[in-house]
N, C-alpha and C positions, 0 to 999 in steps of 0.2 A: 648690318645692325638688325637685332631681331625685332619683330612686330608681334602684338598680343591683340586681341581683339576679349573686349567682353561684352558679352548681349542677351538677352534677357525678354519677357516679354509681359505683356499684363494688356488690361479691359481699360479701353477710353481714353479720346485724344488727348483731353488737357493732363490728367494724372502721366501719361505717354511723355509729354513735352515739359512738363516739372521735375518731373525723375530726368531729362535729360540735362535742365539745366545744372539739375542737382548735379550731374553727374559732372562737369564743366569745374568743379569747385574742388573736386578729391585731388590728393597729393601722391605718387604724383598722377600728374593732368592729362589727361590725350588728348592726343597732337588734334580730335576729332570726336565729335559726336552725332549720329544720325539718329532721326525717330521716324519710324516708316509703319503704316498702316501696312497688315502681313498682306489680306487680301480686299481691294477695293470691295465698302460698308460691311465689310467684316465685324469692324467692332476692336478687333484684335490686337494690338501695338505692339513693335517692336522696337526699342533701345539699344544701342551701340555704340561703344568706341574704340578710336584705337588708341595703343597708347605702347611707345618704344622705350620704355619702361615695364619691370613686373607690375600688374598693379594688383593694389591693395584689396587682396578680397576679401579680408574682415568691414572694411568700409562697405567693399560694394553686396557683402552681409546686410550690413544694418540699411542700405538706401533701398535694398529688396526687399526689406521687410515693412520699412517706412514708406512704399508705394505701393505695397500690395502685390508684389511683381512675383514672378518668377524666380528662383534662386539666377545667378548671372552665370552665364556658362564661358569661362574664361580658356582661349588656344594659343596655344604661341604660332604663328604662321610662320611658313618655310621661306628664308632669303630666295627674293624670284625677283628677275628682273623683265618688270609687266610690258613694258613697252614691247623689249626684244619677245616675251610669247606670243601676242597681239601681233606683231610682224609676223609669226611665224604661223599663228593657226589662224589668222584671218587674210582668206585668198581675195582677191578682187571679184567684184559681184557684175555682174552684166544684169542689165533687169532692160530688157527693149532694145532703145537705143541708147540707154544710160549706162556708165561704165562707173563703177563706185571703186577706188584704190587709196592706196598707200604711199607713198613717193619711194621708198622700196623696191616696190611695181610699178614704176614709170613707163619699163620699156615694153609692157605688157599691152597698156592702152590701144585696143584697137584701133586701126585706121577708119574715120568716117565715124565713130561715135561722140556722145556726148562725156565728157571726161569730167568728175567730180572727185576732187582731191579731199582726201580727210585721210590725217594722220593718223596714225596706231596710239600717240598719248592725249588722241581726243577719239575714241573707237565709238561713244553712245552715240549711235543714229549712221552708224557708218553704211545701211544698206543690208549687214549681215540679219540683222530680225525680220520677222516675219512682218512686220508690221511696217516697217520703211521700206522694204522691200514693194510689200504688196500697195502702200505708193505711190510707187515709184512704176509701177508696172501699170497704174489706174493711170496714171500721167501720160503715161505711153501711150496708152488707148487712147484721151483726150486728143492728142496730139495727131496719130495715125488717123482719126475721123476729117478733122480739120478743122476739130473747134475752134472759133474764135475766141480767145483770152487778151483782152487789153487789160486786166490789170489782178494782181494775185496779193492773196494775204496767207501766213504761214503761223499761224499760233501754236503757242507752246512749240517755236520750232529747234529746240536742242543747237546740233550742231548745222542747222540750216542748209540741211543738204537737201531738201525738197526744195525750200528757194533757189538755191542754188541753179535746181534742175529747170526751175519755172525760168529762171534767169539767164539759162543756155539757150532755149526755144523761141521765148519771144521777149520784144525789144521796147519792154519798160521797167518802171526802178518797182522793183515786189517789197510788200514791207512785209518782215518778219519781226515773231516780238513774243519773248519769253519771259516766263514768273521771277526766272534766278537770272541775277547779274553776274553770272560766269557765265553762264550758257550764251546770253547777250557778247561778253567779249572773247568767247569759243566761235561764234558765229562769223564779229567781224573778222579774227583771226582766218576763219576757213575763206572768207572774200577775199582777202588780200594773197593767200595763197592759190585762189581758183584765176587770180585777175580780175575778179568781179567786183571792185572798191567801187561807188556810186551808184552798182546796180541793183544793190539791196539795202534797204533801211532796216538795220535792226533796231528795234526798240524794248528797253523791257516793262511789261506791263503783263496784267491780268486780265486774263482774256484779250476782249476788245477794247478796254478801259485805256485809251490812251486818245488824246487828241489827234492826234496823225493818223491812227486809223481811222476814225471820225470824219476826219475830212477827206479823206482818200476814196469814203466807200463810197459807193458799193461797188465788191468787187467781183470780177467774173469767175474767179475760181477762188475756195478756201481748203486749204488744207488747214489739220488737226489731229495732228496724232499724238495722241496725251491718255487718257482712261475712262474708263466705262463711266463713271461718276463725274469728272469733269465735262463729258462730251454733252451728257444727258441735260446739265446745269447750263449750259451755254447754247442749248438748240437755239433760245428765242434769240439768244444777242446775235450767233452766226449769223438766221435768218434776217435778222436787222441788216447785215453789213453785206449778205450776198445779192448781187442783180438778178431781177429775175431772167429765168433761162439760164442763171449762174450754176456753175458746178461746186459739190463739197466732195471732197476725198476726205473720209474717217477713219482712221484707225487705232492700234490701241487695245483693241478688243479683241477677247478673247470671244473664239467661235461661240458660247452655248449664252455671249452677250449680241450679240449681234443682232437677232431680230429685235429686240426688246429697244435698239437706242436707233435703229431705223424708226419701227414704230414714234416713237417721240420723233425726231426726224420728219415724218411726211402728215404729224401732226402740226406741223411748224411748217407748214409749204413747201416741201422738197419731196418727190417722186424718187426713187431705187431705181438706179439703171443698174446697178452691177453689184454681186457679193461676191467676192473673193476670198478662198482659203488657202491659207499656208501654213502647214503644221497646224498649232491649234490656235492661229491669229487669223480673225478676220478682216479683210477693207472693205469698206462700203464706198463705193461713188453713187450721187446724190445728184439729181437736178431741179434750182426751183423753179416750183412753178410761175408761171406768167403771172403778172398783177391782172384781174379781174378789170 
């Protein structure tokens, strides 16, 4: 069955997110609509959907002109079966003593590592970016030093393969808690395929804004791998919820953001122990300071 996609772009969230609903309404429908900022405080918006039907581009004429947009740039996509390419051009990732795979790659998993299972038709946050990656790699350090962590929170954690990894190492229930309620039921899904059902709470909430994290905190580690603009909005609440002497792993960021969301960072009581690059994503691991 063929697949079209049409997408478009124009200035400012709300006009961004009106033209999507608009978009929601044409005949016929796609199956799907996204509105995605091109580049974090950009300014920029981008609009899309799919839709497994032609669709109608005299309509999506006039809704690009009645929002100011872009003309819509409408493709037919080539039949591909995504999971089976994901099986094939995503190798398992070793980062430390972390093993990121596929169940494909089962009998790959080294002996003596730490093994996190994540499917190829749940691939966001499999370990392959530079940004989960680098981590996962911070976590490894934590660990190889002999940090003490009694207790770990995982924001905006996708497919909760950082919890995951916090969940392998040490022997308590980590809460993880993301903005979208599919990522939240991707997450439990990847516990129950790791074995780890009660050893992670997922919850979905924004940011810290949840009671259970509230009563949990403060925690010894936080991870946050989300984006430049969310990370920079959340320094104070982090700092709320991390113990002092606590660790933040940050990532998300792109290298030429990195000093800029440290700075906010060890303005909010956290000292830079480590900037990591890979490719052009950076990680920050953070430790806060001691209460005065």
């Amino acid at each position: 069955m063929p697949t079209f996609t049409a997408l478009t772009t124009l200035t400012g969230k709300d006009p961004a997110e009106a033209l999507g609903l608009a978009m929601e309404r044409l005949n016929p429908e796609p199956t799907g609509v996204g509105v995605f900022e091109v580049e974090d405080g950009s300014g920029l918006w981008e609009v899309g959907g799919y839709f497994v039907e032609t669709p109608d581009e005299a309509a999506l004429a006039v809704l690009a002109a009645a929002f100011d947009a872009k003309p819509f740039v409408v493709s037919e996509l080539p039949e591909t079966d995504w999971v089976a390419k994901v099986k094939r051009e995503l190798a398992p990732v070793a980062a430390g003593r972390f093993f990121v795979y596929g169940s494909h790659d089962a009998e790959k998993v080294p002996e003596g590592s730490e093994p996190l299972l994540i499917e190829a038709a749940m691939a966001f946050g499999t370990g392959h970016h530079g940004t989960t990656l680098g981590c996962l790699l911070a976590l490894d350090k934590l660990v190889d030093e002999g940090v003490p962590v009694g207790s770990t929170l995982d924001v905006g954690c996708g497919t909760a393969v950082l919890a995951m990894a916090a969940a392998r190492i040490w022997d308590h229930k980590v809460v993880a808690s993301d903005i979208d309620a599919v990522a939240v039921e991707v997450a439990e899904a990847n516990m129950r395929a790791n074995g780890l059902e009660g050893r992670v709470l997922c919850l979905e909430a924004t940011g810290t804004d949840h009671p259970e994290i509230t009563a949990r905190a403060p925690f010894d580690l936080v991870f946050a791998n989300i984006l430049k603009g969310p990370l920079i909005a959340l320094a104070p609440d982090l700092a709320t919820v991390t113990a002092p002497d606590g660790h933040a792993i940050l990532s998300g960021l792109l290298n030429e953001h990195a000093n800029e969301v440290a700075a906010v960072y060890q303005e909010n009581g956290y000292n830079l122990v480590d900037h990591q690059q890979i490719g052009d994503w950076s990680t920050l691991l953070l430790r806060k300071r001691p209460a005065n």
